[in-house]
C-alpha positions in Angstrom: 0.0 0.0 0.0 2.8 2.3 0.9 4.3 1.5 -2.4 1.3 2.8 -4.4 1.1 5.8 -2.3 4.7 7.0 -3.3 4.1 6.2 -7.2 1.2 9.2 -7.1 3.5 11.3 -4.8 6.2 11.0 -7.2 4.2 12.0 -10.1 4.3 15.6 -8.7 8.2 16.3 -8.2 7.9 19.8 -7.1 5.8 18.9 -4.0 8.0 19.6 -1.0 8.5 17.0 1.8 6.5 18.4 3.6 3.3 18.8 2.2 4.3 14.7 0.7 5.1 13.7 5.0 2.0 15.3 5.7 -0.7 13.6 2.5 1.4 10.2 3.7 0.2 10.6 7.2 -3.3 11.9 6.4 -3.5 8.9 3.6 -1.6 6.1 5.2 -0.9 6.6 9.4 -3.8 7.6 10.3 -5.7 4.8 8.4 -3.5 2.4 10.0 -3.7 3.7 13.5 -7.7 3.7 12.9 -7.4 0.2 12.1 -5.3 -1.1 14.3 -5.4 0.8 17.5 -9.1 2.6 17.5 -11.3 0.2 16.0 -9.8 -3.7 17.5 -8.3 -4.5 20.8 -5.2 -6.4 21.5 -6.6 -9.5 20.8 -8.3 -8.8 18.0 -5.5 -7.4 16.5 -3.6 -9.5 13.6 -1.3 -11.8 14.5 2.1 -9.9 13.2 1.5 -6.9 15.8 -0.1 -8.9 18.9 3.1 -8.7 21.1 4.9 -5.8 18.8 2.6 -2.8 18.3 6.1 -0.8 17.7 5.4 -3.2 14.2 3.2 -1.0 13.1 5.3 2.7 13.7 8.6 1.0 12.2 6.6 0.3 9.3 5.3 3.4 9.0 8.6 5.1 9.8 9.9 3.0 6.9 7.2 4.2 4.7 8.6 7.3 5.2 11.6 6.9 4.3 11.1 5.2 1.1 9.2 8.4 0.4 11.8 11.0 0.6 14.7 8.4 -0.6 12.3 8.5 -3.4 12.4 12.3 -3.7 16.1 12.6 -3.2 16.8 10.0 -5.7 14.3 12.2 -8.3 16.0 15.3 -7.3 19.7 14.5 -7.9 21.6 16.3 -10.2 22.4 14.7 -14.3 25.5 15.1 -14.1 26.2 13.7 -17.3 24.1 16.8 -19.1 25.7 18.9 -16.8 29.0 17.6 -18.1 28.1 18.1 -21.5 27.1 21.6 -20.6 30.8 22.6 -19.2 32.3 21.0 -22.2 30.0 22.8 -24.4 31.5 26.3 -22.4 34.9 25.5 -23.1 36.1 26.7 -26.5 35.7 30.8 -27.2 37.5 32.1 -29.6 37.4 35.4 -28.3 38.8 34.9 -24.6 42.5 34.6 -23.6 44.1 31.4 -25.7 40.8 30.0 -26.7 39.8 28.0 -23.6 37.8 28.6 -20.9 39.4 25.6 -19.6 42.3 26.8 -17.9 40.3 29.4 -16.0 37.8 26.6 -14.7 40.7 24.7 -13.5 42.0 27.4 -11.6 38.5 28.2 -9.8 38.0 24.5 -8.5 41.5 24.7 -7.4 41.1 27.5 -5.4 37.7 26.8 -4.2 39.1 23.7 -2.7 42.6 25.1 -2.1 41.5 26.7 1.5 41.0 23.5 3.4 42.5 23.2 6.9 42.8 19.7 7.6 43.5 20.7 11.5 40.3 22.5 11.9 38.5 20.8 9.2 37.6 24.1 7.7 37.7 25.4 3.8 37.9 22.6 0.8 36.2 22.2 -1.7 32.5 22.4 0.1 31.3 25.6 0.7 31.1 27.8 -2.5 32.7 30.4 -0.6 33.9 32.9 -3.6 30.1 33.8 -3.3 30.5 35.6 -0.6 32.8 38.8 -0.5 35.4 37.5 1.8 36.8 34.6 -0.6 35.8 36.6 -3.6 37.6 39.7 -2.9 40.6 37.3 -1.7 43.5 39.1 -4.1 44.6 35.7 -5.2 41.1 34.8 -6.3 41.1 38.0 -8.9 39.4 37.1 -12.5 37.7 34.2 -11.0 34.6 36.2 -11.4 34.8 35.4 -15.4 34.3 31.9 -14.8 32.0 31.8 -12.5 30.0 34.1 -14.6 30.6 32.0 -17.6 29.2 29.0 -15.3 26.2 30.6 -14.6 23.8 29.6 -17.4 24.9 25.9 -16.2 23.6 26.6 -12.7 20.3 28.5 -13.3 19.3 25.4 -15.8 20.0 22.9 -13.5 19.1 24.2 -10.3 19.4 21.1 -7.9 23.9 21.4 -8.6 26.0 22.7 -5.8 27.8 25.8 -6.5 30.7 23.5 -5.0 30.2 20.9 -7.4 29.7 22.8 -10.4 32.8 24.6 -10.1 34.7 20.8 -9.2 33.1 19.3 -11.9 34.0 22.2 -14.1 37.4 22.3 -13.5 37.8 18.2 -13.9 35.5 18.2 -16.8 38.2 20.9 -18.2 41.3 19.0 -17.3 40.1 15.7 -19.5 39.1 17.6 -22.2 41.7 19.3 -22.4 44.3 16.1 -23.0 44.6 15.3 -19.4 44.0 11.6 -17.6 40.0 10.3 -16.7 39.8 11.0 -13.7 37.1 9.8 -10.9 34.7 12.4 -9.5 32.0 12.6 -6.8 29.4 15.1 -6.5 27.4 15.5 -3.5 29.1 18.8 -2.2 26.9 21.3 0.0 26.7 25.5 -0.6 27.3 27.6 3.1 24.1 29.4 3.6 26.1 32.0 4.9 29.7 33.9 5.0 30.6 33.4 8.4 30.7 29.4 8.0 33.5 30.5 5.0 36.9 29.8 5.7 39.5 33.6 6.2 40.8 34.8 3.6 44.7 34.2 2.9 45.3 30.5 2.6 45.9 30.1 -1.2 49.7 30.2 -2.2 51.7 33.4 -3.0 53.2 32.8 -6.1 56.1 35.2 -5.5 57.4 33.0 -2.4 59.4 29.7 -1.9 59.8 26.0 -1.3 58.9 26.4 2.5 55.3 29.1 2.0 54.4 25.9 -0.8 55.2 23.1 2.5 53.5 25.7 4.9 49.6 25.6 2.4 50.1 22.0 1.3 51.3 20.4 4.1 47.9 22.6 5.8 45.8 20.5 3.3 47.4 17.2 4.4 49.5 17.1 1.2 53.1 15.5 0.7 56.2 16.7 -1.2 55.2 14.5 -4.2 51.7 15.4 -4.5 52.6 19.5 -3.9 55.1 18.8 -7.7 52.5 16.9 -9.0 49.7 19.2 -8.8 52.3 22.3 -9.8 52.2 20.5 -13.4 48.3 22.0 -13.9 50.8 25.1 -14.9 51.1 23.4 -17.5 47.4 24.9 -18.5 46.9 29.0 -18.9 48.6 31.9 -18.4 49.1 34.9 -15.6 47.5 38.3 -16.3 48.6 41.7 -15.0 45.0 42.6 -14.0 44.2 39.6 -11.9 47.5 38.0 -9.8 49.8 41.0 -11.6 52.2 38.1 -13.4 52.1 37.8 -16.8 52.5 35.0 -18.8 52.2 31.6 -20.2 54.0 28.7 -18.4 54.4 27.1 -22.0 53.7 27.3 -25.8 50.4 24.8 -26.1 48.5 26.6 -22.8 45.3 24.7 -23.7 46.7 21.1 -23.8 47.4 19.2 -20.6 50.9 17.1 -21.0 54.0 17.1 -18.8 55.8 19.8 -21.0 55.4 22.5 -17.8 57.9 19.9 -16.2 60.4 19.8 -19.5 60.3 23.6 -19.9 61.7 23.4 -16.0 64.6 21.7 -16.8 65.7 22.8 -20.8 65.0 25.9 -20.8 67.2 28.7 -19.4 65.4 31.0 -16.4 66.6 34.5 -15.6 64.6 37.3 -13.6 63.1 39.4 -15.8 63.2 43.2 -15.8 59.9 44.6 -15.3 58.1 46.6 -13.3 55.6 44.4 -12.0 56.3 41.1 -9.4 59.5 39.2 -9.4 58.8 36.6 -11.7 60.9 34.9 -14.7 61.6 34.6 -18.3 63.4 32.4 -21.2 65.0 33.7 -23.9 62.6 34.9 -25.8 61.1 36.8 -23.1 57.1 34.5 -23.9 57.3 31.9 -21.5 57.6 32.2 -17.8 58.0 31.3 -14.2 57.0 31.9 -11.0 59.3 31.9 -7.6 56.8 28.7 -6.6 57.7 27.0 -10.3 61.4 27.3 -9.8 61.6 25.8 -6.2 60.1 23.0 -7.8 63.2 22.3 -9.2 65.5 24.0 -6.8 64.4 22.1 -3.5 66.2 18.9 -3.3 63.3 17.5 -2.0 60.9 18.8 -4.8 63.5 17.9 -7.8 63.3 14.4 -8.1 59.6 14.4 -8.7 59.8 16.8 -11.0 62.6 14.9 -13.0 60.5 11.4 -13.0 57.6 13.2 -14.3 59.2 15.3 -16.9 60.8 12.1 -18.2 57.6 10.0 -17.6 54.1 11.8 -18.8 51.9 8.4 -17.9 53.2 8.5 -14.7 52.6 12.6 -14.4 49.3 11.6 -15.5 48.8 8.8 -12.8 49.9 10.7 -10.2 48.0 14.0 -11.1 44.6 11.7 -11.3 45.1 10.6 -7.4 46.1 14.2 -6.3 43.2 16.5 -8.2 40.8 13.9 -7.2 42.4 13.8 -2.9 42.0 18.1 -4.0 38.6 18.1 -5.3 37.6 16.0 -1.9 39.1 17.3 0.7 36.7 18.9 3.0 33.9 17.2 1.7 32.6 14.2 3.4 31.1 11.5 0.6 
């Protein structure tokens, strides 16, 4: 009986829980409880509840919950459309070096990149860049862009996460863009409010060294290996004046995702270059550059041998970057 009660409450998804708790117990507890307990006495009561009349609320309780399993199941977000969506956002001709890709990995990256694994604050739950604390957050500049460009994606599918969106986005971006499959799991939650946001401050300054990158990363719960393995998303992008005040590509191919951040490391020749905006540096043709945090990766005798193995090995890179986006993606988020 319950069972033919939730196949007409399901034929009306946009009835809340409440009003559907409130039909069931009108429809089916009350009925019951007339039944059972009004109209019969202990005795006369069937056999299955004669020394259990909890039976009867488990049941119902049960009932219940079938019902708004029901409605959560009905209510989850297709995430396969919504994946189509992202990839369908990608390529514009118009914007930066064709790809909105890079920009979507750097937005799940710092969505997540807050996460405090002593306090169990920040990661990638939360949506904080709503709010004006992360948003404003100097190294969260230009963010704005794709989280506008997301937008459309979110008011058509209502029942996504902010949080997710912007994970999925980024991942979504990384595969089509060349990089390794990589598993994903959606099920993030929004803050309803600021104050439950994480302080501002806990992304990486770019312009520092080897010990500020152990200082954030080791924060997050994050080893040596995995801090050089997740530098190699450099490999995607460039820096712009207006937004962290570097300018830049890491590499010639900025929208393909391949281990050549890790080979321009070590072939190419780095000096400071002489500018008037943050110590950053150049090759020899003055296009490509690095950051202070790029060339501790190969400065640090801890951080070098990783970066060697994977700028001689791109399947490994690719193994290894697979396991760390998806520990970044989740951390902070209980499944």
């Amino acid at each position: 009986k319950s069972l033919g009660y939730f196949r007409e409450a399901k034929k009306d998804c946009t009835m809340s829980f409440a009003k559907i708790a409130k039909s069931f117990t009108r429809n089916y507890i009350k009925p019951l409880r007339s039944k059972f307990f009004q109209t019969r006495t202990v005795a006369q009561m069937p056999k299955m509840v004669h020394n259990d009349v909890a039976t009867v609320t488990v049941g119902a309780v049960a009932s219940l919950a079938a019902v708004a399993g029901g409605m959560y199941y009905f209510t989850q977000p297709n995430y396969a459309a919504i994946r189509a969506e992202i990839e369908e956002l990608l390529d514009d001709l118009d914007y930066d070096d064709g790809s909105y890709g890079p920009v979507f990995v750097r937005l799940a990256w710092h969505n997540a990149g807050t996460y405090n694994m002593f306090d169990k604050t920040g990661g990638s739950e939360g949506a904080g860049m709503r709010f004006a604390t992360e948003a404003k957050d100097p190294a969260n500049a230009g963010l704005d862009i794709a989280r506008a460009r997301l937008e459309p994606i979110k008011q058509k599918y209502p029942e996504i996460s902010y949080s997710d969106l912007w994970s999925l986005a980024g991942t979504v971006a990384i595969e089509s863009l060349g990089g390794p499959k990589m598993k994903w799991v959606g099920g993030r939650k929004d803050n309803v409010s600021e104050e439950l946001g994480p302080p501002a401050g806990r992304l990486p300054d770019a312009a520092r060294g080897a010990d500020h990158l152990r200082a954030v990363f080791y924060r997050m719960g994050f080893s040596d290996q995995e801090i050089v393995a997740l530098s190699g998303a450099h490999v995607l992008g460039r820096c712009h004046t207006d937004r962290s005040g570097f300018k830049g590509p890491w590499v010639f191919s900025p929208t393909t995702f391949s281990n050549e951040y890790y080979r321009e490391l070590f072939e190419n020749k780095w000096k400071p270059k002489k500018w008037n905006g943050p110590h950053q540096f150049e090759d020899k043709s003055g296009k490509l550059m690095m950051l202070p945090t790029d060339m501790a990766i190969i400065e640090d005798p801890a951080f070098k041998p990783y970066a060697e193995t994977y700028y001689k090995d791109e399947e490994l890179f690719f193994k290894d970057f697979a396991k760390v986006w998806y520990k970044l993606q989740h951390v902070g988020f209980t499944l």
